[in-house]
VOPAGU-2260 file (C-alpha; in pm, 1 decimal, decimal comma):
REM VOPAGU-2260
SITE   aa  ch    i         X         Y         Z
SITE  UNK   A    0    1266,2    2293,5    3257,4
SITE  UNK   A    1    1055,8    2249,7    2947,0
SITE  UNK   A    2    1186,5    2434,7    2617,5
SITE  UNK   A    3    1023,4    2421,1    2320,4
SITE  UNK   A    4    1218,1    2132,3    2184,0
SITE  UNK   A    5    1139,8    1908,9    2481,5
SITE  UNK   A    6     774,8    2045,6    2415,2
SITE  UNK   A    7     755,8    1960,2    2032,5
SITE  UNK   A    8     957,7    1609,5    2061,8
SITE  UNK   A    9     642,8    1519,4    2370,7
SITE  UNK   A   10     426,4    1572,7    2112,5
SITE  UNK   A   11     605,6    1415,2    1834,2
SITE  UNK   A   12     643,0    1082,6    2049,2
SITE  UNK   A   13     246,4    1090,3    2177,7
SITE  UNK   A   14     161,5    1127,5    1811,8
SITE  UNK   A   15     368,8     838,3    1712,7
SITE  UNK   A   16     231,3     632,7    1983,9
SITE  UNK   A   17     -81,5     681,8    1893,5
SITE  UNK   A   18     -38,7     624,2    1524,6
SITE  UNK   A   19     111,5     302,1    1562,1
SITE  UNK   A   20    -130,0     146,9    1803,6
SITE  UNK   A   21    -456,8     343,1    1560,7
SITE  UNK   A   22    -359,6     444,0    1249,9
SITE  UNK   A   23    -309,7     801,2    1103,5
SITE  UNK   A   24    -669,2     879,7    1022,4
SITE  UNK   A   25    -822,0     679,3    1322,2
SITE  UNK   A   26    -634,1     954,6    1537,3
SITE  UNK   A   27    -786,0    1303,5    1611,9
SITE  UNK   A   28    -595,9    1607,5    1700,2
SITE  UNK   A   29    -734,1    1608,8    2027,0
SITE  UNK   A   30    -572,1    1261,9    2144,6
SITE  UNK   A   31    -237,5    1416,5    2041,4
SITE  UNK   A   32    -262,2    1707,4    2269,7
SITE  UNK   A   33    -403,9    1531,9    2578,0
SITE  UNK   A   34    -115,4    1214,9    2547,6
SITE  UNK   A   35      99,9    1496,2    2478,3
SITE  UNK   A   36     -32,6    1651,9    2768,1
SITE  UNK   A   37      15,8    2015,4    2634,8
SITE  UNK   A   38    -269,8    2282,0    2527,8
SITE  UNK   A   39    -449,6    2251,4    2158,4
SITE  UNK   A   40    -270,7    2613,1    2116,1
SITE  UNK   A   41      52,4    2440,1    2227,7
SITE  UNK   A   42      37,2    2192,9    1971,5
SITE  UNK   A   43     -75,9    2402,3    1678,9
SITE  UNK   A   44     200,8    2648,4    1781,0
SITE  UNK   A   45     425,2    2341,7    1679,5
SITE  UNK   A   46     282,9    2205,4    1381,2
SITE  UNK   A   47     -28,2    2421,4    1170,7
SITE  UNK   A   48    -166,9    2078,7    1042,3
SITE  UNK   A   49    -187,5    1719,7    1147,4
SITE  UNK   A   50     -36,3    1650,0     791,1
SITE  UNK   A   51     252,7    1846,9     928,5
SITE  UNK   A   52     274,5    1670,8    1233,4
SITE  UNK   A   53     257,9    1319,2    1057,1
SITE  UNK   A   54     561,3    1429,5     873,2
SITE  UNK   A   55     794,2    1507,2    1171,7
SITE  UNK   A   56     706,5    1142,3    1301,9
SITE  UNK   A   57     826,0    1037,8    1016,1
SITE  UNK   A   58    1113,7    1248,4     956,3
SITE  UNK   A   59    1228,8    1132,4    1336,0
SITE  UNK   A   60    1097,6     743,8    1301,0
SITE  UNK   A   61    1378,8     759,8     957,1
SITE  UNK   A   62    1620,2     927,8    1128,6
SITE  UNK   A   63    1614,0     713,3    1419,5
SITE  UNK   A   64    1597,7     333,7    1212,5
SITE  UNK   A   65    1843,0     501,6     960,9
SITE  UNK   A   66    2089,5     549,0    1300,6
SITE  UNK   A   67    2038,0     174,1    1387,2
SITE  UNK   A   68    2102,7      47,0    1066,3
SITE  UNK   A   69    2454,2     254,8     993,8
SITE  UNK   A   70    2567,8     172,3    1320,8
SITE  UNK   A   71    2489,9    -184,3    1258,2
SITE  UNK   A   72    2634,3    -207,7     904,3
SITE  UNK   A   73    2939,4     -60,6    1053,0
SITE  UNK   A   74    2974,7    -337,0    1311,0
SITE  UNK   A   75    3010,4    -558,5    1017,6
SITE  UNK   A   76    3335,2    -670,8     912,1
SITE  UNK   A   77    3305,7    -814,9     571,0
SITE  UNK   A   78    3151,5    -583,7     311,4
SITE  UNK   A   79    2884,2    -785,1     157,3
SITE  UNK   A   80    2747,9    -828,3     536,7
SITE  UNK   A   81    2705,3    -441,4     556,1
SITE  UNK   A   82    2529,9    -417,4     269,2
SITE  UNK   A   83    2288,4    -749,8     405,3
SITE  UNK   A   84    2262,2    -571,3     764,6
SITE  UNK   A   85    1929,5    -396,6     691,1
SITE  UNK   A   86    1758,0    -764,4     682,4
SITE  UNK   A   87    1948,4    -836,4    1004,9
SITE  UNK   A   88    1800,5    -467,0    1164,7
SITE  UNK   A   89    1473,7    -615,8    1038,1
SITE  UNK   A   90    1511,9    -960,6    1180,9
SITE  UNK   A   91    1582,3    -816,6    1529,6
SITE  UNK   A   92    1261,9    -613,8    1467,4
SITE  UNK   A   93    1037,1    -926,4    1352,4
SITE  UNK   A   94    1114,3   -1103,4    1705,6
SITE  UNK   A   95     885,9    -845,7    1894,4
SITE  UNK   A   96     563,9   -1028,4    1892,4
SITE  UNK   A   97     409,3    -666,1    1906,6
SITE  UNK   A   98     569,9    -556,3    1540,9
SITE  UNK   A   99     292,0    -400,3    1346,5
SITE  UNK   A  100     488,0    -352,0     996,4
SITE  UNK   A  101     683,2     -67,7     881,1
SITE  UNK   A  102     551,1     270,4    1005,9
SITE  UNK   A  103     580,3     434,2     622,2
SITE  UNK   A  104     421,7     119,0     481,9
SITE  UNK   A  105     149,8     162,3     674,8
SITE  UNK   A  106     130,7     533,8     676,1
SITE  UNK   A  107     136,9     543,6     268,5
SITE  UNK   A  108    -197,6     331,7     280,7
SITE  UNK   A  109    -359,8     624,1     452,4
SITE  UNK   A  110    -228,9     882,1     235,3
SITE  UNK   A  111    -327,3     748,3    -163,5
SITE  UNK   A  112    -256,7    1092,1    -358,7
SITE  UNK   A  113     164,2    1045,0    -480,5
SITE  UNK   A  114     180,6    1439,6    -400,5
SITE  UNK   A  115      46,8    1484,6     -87,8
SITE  UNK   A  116     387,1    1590,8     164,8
SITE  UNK   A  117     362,5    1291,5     360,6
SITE  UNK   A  118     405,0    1031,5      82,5
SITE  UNK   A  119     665,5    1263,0     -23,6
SITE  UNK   A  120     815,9    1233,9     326,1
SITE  UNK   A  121     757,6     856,9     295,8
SITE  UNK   A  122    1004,5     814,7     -42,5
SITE  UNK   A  123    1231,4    1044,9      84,8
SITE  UNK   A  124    1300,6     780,7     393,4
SITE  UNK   A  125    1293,8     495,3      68,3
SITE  UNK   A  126    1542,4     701,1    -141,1
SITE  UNK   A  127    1766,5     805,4     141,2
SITE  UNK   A  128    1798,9     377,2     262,2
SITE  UNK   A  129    1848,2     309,4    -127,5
SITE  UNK   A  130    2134,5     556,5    -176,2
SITE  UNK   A  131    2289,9     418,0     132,7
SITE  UNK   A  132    2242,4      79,2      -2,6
SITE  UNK   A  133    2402,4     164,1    -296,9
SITE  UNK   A  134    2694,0     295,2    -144,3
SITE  UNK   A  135    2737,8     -51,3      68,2
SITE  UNK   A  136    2665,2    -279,0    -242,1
SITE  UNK   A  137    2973,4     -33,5    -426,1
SITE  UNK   A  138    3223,8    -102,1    -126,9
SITE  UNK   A  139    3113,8    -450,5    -151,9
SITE  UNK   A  140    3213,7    -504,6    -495,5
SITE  UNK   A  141    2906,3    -557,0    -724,6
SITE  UNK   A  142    2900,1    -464,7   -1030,2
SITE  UNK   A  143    2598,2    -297,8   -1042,4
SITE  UNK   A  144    2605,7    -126,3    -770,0
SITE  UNK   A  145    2216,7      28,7    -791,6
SITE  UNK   A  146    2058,3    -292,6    -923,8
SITE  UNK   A  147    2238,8    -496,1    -606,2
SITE  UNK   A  148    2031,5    -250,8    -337,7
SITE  UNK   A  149    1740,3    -257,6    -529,3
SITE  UNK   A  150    1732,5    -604,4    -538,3
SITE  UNK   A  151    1783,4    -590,1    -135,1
SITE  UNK   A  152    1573,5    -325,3     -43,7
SITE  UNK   A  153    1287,0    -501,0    -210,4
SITE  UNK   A  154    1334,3    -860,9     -56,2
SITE  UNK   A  155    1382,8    -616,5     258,0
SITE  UNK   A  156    1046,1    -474,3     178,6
SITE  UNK   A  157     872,5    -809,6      77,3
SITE  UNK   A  158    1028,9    -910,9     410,0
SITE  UNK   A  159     839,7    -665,8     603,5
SITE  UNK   A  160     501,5    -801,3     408,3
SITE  UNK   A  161     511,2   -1157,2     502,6
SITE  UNK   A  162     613,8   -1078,4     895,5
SITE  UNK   A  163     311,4    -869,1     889,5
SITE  UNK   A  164      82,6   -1089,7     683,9
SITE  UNK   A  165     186,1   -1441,9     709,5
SITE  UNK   A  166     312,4   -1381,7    1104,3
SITE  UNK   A  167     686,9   -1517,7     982,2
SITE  UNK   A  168     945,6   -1416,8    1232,8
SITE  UNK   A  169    1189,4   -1591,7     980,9
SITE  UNK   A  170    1121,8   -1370,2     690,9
SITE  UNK   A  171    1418,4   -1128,2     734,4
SITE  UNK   A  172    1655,5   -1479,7     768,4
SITE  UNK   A  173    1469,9   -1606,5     450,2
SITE  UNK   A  174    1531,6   -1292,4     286,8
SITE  UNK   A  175    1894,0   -1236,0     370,2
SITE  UNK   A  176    1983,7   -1591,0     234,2
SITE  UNK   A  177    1767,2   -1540,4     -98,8
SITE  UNK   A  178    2020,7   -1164,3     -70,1
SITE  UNK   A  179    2320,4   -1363,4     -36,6
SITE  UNK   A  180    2223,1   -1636,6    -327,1
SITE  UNK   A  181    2107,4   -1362,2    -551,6
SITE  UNK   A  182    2415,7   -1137,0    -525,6
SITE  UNK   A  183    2705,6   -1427,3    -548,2
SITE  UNK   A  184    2522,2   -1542,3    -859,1
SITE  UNK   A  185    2525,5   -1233,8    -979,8
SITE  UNK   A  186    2156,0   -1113,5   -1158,4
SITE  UNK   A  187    2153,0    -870,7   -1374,2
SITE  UNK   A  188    2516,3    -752,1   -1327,4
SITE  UNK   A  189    2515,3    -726,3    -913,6
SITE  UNK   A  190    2804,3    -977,2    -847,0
SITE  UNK   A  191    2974,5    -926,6    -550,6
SITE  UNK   A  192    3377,6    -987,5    -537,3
């Protein structure tokens, strides 16, 4: 039986197909609906813009990668390996020959305006990793517990750049031991006990 949930995650999914293999903009409304296989009324009864709809992928692709990295952080024993787990979510990631970057990466090129919903959706996702971060560099004993998943979440990030544009599968690995380094040493107050 189809409910409307079952109606609106079809579409949510055909959109996100779509705007992974062609980019936001390259996609028309009319793709959506016909992968989607429901009516053009169907879908606007769902979402009243594409904007709107390009913010529930997001909202579900960050819900979704959030879910894989707390489950994996909490399949780490030591501390300081939970708080390094989101380069090991990302390594697992970089061994699909088919990885195309990071879905909000790429979406944020499309949208340039700092206001417009979906970059707001976009450092939502950022803010909500960083705060979780933060909590895991805390239990892990730095002493900055802030400046310790900044510095992570941007090698993370710069991670993510050189799988995509120098093709290096390694780049999470290279990342987590620059992590590692980094936090023993302890820059700018981040030590980890």
């Amino acid at each position: 039986m189809t409910t409307p949930e079952t109606t609106r995650a079809r579409i949510v999914e055909a959109a996100a197909d779509l705007f992974t293999r062609c980019g936001v903009r390259a996609v028309g409304i009319n793709e959506i609906w016909r992968a989607a296989e429901v009516a053009k009324s169907t879908l606007y009864q769902h979402f009243r813009s594409k904007d709107e709809l390009v913010e529930a992928v997001l909202r579900r692709r960050n819900d979704a990668w959030c879910a894989r990295l707390r489950a994996l952080a909490e399949s780490r024993e030591a501390p300081a390996d939970r708080l390094l787990a989101i380069l090991d979510l990302l390594g697992e990631e970089f061994a699909d020959p088919a990885y195309r970057g990071n879905d909000l990466v790429n979406v944020a090129a499309e949208y340039p305006a700092p206001d417009h919903p979906v970059r707001v959706a976009i450092r939502d996702h950022k803010r909500e990793i960083l705060r979780y971060l933060t909590g895991l560099a805390a239990a892990a004993g730095t002493d900055a517990p802030e400046g310790a998943a900044a510095l992570v979440l941007m090698l993370a990030d710069g991670a993510v750049c050189a799988r995509v544009g120098l093709g290096d599968t390694d780049a999470a690995r290279t990342a987590r031991g620059a992590a590692a380094r980094l936090l023993s040493a302890g820059p700018a107050g981040t030590t980890a006990t």
